[in-house]
MISEBA-785656 format. One line per 3 residues: for each residue x, y, z of N, C-alpha, C. Coordinates in pm, 1 decimal. Atoms other than C-alpha are relative to their C-alpha. Last residue first. Layout:
BEGIN
X:Y:Z:X:Y:Z:X:Y:Z ~ ...
! end
This chain:
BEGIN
-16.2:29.2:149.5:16666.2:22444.3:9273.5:190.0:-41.9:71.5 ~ 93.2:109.5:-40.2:16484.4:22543.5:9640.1:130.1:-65.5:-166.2 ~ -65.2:32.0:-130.4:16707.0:22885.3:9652.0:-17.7:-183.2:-25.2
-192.5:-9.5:24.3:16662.4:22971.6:9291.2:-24.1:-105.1:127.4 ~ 17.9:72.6:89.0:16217.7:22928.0:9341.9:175.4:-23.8:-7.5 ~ 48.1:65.8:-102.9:16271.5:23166.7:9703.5:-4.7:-145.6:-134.9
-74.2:45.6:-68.7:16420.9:23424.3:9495.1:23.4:-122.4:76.0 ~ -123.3:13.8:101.1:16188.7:23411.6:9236.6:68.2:-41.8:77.4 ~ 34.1:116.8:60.4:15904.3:23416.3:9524.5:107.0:-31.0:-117.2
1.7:39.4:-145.2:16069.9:23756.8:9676.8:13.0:-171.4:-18.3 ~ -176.5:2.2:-20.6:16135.6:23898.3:9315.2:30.0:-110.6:112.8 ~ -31.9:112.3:90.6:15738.7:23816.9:9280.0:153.4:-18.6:-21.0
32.2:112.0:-36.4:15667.1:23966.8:9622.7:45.6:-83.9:-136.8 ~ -101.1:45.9:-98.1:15881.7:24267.5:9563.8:-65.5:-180.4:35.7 ~ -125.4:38.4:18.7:15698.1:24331.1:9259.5:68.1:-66.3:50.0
2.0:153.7:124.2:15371.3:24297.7:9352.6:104.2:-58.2:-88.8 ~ 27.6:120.5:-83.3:15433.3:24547.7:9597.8:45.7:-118.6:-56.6 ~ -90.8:17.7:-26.5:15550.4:24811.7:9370.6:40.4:-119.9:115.6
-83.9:88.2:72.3:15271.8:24774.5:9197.9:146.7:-59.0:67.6 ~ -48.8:-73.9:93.9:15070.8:24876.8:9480.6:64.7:-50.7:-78.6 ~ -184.6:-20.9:-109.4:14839.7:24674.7:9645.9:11.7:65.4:-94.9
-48.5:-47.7:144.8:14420.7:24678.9:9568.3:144.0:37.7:99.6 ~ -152.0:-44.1:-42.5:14203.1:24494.1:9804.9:95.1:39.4:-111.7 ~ -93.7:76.8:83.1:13841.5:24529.1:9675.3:142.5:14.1:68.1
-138.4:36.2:-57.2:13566.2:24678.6:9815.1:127.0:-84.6:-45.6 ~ -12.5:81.1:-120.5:13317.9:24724.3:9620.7:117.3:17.9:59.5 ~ -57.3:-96.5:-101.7:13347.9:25073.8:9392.1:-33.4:-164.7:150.0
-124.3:-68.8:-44.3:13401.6:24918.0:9069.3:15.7:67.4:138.9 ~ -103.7:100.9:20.3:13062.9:24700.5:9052.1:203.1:43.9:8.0 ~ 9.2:76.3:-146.8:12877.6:24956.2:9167.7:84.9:-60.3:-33.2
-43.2:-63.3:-136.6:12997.7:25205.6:8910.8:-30.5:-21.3:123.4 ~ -103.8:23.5:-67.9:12970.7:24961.8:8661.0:75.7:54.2:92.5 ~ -20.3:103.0:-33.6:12616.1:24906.5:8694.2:192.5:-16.6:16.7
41.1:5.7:-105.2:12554.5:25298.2:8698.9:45.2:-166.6:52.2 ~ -142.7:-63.0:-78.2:12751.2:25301.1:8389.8:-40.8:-42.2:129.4 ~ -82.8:94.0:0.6:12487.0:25006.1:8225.9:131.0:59.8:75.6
18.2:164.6:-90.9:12201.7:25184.8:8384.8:111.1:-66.6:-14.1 ~ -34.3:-43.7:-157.3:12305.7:25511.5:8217.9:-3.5:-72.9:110.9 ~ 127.8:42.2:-109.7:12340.1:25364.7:7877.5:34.7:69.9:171.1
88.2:-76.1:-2.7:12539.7:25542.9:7593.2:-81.8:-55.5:142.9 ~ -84.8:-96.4:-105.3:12853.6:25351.4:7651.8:-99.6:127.4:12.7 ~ -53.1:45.3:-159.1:12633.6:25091.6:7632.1:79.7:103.8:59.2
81.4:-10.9:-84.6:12474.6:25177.0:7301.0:15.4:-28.0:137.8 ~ 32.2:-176.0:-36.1:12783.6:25267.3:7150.0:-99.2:-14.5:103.6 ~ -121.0:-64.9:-98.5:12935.7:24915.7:7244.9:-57.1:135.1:30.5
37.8:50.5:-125.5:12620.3:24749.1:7074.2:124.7:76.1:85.2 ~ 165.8:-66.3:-61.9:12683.3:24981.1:6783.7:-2.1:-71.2:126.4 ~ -5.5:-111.4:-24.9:13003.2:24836.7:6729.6:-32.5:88.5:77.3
-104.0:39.6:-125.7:12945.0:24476.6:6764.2:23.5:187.2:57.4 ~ -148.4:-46.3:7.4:12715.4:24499.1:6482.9:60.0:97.2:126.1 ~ -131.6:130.7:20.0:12374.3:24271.1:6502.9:156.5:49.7:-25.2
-51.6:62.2:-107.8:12158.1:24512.2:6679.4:136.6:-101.3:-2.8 ~ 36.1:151.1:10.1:12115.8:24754.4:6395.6:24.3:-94.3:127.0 ~ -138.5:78.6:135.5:12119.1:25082.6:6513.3:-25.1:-123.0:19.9
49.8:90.8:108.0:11853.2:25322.5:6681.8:149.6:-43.7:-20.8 ~ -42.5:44.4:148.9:11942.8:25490.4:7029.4:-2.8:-73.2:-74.7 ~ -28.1:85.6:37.1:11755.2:25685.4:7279.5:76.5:-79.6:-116.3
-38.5:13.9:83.0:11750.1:25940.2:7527.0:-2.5:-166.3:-70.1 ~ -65.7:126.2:-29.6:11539.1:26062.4:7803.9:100.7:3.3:-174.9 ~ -163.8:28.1:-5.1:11497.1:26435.4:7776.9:79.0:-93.6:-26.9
-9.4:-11.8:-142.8:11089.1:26436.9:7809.5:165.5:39.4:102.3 ~ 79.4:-141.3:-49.2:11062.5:26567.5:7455.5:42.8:13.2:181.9 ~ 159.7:1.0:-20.8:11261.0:26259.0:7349.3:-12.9:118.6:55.2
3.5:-77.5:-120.0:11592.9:26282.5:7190.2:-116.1:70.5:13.6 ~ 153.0:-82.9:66.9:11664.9:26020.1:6916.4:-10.6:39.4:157.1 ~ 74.6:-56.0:-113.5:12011.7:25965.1:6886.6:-85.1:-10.5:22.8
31.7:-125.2:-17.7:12124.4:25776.5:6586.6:-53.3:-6.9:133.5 ~ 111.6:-4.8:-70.1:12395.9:25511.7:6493.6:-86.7:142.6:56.9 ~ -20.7:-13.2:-180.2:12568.8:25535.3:6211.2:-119.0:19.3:87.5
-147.2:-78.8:29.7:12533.6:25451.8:5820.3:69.9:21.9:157.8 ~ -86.3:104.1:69.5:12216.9:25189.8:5842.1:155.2:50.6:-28.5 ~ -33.9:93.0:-139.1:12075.4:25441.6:6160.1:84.1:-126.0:-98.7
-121.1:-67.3:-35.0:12066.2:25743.2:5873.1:58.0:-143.3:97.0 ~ -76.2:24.1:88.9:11785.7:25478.3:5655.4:176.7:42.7:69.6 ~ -44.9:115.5:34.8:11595.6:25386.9:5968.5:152.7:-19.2:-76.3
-69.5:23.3:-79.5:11550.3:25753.4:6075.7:49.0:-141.1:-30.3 ~ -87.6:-120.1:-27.7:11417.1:25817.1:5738.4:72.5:-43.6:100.0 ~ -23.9:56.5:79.8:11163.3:25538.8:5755.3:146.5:56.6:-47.9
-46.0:113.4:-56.1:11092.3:25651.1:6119.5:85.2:-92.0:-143.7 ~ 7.6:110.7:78.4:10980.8:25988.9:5941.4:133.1:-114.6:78.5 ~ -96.3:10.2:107.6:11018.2:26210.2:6282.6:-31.9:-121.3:-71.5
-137.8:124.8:-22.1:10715.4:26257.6:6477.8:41.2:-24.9:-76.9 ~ 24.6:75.0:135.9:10587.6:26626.7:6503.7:107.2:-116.9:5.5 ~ 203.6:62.5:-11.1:10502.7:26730.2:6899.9:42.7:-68.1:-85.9
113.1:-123.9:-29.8:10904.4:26744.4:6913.0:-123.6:-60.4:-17.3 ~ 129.5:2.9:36.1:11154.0:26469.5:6851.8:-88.3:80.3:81.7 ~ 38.7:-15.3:-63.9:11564.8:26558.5:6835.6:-162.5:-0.5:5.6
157.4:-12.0:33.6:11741.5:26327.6:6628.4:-116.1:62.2:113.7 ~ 80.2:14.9:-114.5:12087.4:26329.4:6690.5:-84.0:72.0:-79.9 ~ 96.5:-87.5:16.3:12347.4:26151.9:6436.3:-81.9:11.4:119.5
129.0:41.2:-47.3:12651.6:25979.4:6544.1:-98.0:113.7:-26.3
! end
């Protein structure tokens, strides 16, 4: 991935176009924020740009921290041995 860092002078966009048809680029604003060029239509890129996004982590770091009931495997074992057992018996 290329990074394009932009100062007072603004980078040839025609230029940045051409590196963004090989991989996707950076471009790293004065203020810090960040952004990235690439085509929209390859699957790829849309992944980079997500794993680039801070909104889209932030979304899954709500979404992972609800509450959730979580057993152990070793649980989920005994209950499906449990239910096996219980499927024999009935047969």
């Amino acid at each position: 991935m290329k990074r394009i860092t932009i100062t007072e002078q603004t980078p040839d966009l025609n230029q940045a176009f051409k590196l963004a048809e090989e991989e996707p680029v950076v471009l790293l604003a004065p203020n810090g924020k960040q952004y990235v060029l690439a085509p929209v239509d390859e699957f790829e890129q849309e992944v980079e740009a997500l794993r680039l996004s801070a909104a889209f982590h932030q979304f899954l770091d709500q979404r992972s921290s609800k509450n959730r009931s979580r057993r152990r495997l070793s649980e989920l074992a005994d209950e499906t041995n449990k239910e096996i057992a219980e499927e024999e018996a009935k047969e």
